[in-house]
C-alpha angles and dihedrals in degrees: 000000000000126000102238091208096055094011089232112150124226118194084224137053100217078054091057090039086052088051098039082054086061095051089052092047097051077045091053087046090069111114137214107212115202116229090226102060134018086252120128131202132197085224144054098224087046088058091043098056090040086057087055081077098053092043108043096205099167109076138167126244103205086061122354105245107148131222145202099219133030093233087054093056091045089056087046094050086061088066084069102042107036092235099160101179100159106085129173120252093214097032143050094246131116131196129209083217137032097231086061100051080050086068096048100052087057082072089068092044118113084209100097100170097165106082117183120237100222108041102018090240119158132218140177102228123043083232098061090046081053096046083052103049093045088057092060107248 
């Protein structure tokens, strides 16, 4: 059995399959470099959507700020208008983006994994443990 990109020959052909891996793996080292940065990626629509950061092509038109990502520039866009479509299932609150309402429902969590040192006091979110402790407990 005989490799047809280096013309070496195997007795077996699991033993040409094995080499013929090694041919694909050097092919999927190949790098696309971006011309912004000094940053390298194994493949082409990595390096596209690592470009988006360099050029900025989603931008808003109230302002002018400019975004990466669509969905960046949407959630930006919210700033301006007030949208707040995120809302809490156990509270009255709304967030202009879902990351955001994550944090809050840790509030309702009974998981309360930040403990303060000087009084033993829990809380759901390593902020609010801060916020405590800089108010001086």
């Amino acid at each position: 059995f005989q490799c047809n990109l280096c013309n070496k020959t195997y007795s077996t052909f699991s033993g040409l399959a094995k080499h013929k891996q090694l041919h694909c793996d050097a092919q999927s080292r190949k790098s696309f470099s971006c011309k912004y940065c000094d940053k390298e990626y194994v493949s082409l629509g990595a390096l596209k959507m690592h470009i988006r950061t360099h050029t900025l092509p989603c931008v808003c038109k109230i302002c002018g700020k400019a975004f990466s990502r669509p969905w960046l520039l949407q959630g930006h866009i919210r700033t301006h208008t007030g949208e707040k479509p995120f809302s809490c299932p156990h509270c009255n609150r709304a967030f202009a983006d879902r990351s955001n309402l994550r944090a809050h429902l840790q509030t309702h969590s009974d998981v309360k994994k930040y403990q303060c040192k000087n009084c033993s006091k829990t809380f759901s979110r390593m902020s609010l443990l801060h916020k405590h402790e800089e108010s001086g407990c």
